[in-house]
C-alpha positions in Angstrom: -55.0 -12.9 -20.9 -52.9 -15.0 -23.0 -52.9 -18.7 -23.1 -50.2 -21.5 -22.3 -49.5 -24.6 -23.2 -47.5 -26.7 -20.7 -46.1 -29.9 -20.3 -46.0 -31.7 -16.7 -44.5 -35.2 -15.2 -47.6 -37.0 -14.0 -46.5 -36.4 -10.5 -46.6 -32.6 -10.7 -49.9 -32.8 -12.3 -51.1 -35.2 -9.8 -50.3 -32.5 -6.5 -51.0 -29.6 -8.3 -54.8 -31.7 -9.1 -55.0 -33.0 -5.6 -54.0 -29.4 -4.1 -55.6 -27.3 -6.3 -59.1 -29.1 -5.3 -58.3 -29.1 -1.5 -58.3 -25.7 -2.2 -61.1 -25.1 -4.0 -59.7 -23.5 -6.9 -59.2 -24.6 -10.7 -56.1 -25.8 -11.7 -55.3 -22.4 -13.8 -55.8 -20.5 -10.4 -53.3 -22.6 -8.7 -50.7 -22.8 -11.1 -50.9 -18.7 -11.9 -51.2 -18.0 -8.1 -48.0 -20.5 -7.7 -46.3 -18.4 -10.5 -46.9 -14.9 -9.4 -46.1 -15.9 -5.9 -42.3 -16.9 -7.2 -42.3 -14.0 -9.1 -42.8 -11.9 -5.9 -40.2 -13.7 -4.4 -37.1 -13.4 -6.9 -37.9 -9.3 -7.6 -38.2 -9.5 -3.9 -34.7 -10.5 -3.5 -33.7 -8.5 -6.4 -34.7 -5.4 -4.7 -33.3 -6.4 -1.1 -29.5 -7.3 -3.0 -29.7 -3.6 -5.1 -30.8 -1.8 -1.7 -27.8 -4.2 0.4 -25.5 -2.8 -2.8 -25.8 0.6 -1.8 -25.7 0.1 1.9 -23.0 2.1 4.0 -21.3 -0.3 7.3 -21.2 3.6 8.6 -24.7 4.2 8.5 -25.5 1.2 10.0 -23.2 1.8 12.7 -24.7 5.2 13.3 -28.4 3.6 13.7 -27.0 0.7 16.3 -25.7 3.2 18.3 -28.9 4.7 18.6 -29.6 1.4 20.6 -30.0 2.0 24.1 -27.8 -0.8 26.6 -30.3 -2.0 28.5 -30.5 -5.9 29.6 -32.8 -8.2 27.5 -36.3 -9.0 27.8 -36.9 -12.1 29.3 -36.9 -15.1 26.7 -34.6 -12.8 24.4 -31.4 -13.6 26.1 -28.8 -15.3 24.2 
């Protein structure tokens, strides 16, 4: 595990304090949980815009049409 030395406004110290303790976790736990969790997020959308790259409209098309036309469920009208 390595170690980090950070520098915070006193406001962002203050919620991450007051949030951190509501949650019954150190501040460490917070701030790595917060980290990982935007880490997750950006190769998340990394992967989802590489896998839209190679996407084919044709394909697509070729699964809609597998569809079947039938009315909507009720509440899923437009």
């Amino acid at each position: 595990m390595s170690a980090l030395s950070l520098r915070l406004p006193d406001s962002i110290h203050k919620h991450i304090k007051e949030i951190a303790n509501k949650e019954g976790v150190s501040i460490n736990q917070f701030i790595s949980s917060a980290v990982a969790e935007k880490i997750s997020a950006i190769l998340t959308e990394d992967y989802l815009g590489r896998r839209a790259r190679r996407a084919k409209k044709a394909d697509f098309r070729k699964i809609l049409d597998k569809i079947p036309d039938r009315k909507p469920l009720h509440g899923d009208e437009l």
